[in-house]
N, C-alpha and C positions, 0 to 999 in steps of 0.2 A: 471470365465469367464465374460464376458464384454458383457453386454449387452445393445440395442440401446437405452433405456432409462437411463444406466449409461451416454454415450456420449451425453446424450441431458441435464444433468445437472451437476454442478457444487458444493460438496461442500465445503465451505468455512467457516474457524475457525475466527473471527476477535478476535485478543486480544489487549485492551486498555494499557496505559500506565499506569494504575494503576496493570494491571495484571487479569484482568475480564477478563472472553471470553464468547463469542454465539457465536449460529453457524446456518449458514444462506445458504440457498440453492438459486442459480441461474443458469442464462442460458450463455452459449457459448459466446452469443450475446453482456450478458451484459457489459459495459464497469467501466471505474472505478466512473468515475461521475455517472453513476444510481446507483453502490451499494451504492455512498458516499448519495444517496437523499433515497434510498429506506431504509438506515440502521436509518436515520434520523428521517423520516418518520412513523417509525416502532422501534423507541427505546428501548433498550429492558429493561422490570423489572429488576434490584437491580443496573442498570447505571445511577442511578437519579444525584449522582454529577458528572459526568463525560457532561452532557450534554451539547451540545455546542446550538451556538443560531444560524446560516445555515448551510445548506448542504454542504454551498460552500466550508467552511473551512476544511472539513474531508480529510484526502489524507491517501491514503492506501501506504504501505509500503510491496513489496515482494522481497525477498531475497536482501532485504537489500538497495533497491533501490525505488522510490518512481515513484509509476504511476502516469503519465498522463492521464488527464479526459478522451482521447479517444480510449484508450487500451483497449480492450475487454479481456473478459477472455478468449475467443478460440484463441488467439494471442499469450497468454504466454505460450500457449501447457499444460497443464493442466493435470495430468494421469487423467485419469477416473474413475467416481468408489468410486474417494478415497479422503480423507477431505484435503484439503490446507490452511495452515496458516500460516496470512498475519495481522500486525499490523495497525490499526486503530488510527488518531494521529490529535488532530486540529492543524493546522497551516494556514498561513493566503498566503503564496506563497509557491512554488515548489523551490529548488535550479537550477539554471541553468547546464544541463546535462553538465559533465566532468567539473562544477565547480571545488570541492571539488580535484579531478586529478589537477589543474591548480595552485591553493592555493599551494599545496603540490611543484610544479615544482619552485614555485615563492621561498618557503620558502629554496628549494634547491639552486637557486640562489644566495641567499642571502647568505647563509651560507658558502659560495665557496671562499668567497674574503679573504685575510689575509695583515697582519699591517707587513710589514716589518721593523724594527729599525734599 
């Protein structure tokens, strides 16, 4: 059963690219830029070489796709309740959305033509 303190928090598993995880509770509210300052902020024991030097660089990674600083976590509809795990990764920019889609239509393109003799 679901209760109103389940829907008022969030948990959430980060797992680094080394394969570490914590796990960190937040609110509805919070977006991806405050977990990326508060996960920062709050580094956790045995991530000492994974440690980056700002917040700014953290971007989170959910199903596969990478949020934007201003996505909250009540936006991505969340179950409640129940732990969510989402990868944790520095990088210094975002891909541009439906990049990586565009790349692939281009490479299509390209591979379309043929040599007639």
């Amino acid at each position: 059963m679901t209760t109103q303190r389940d829907v008022d928090i969030v948990n959430l598993r980060l797992i680094l690219v080394s394969g570490k995880t914590q796990d960190f509770i937040f609110s509805p509210n919070d977006s991806a830029m405050d977990i990326a300052k508060h996960v920062f902020d709050n580094w956790p024991l045995g991530w000492e070489e994974e440690q980056v030097s700002s917040a700014s660089i953290l971007r989170l990674i959910f199903q596969g796709r990478f949020l934007h600083g201003n996505v909250t976590l009540g936006a991505l509809k969340l179950p409640p309740g129940r732990t969510t795990v989402m990868h944790l990764v520095a990088r210094e920019t975002l891909p541009e959305p439906n990049s990586h889609g565009q790349r692939n239509r281009e490479k299509t393109a390209e591979s379309n033509c043929c040599l007639l003799l």
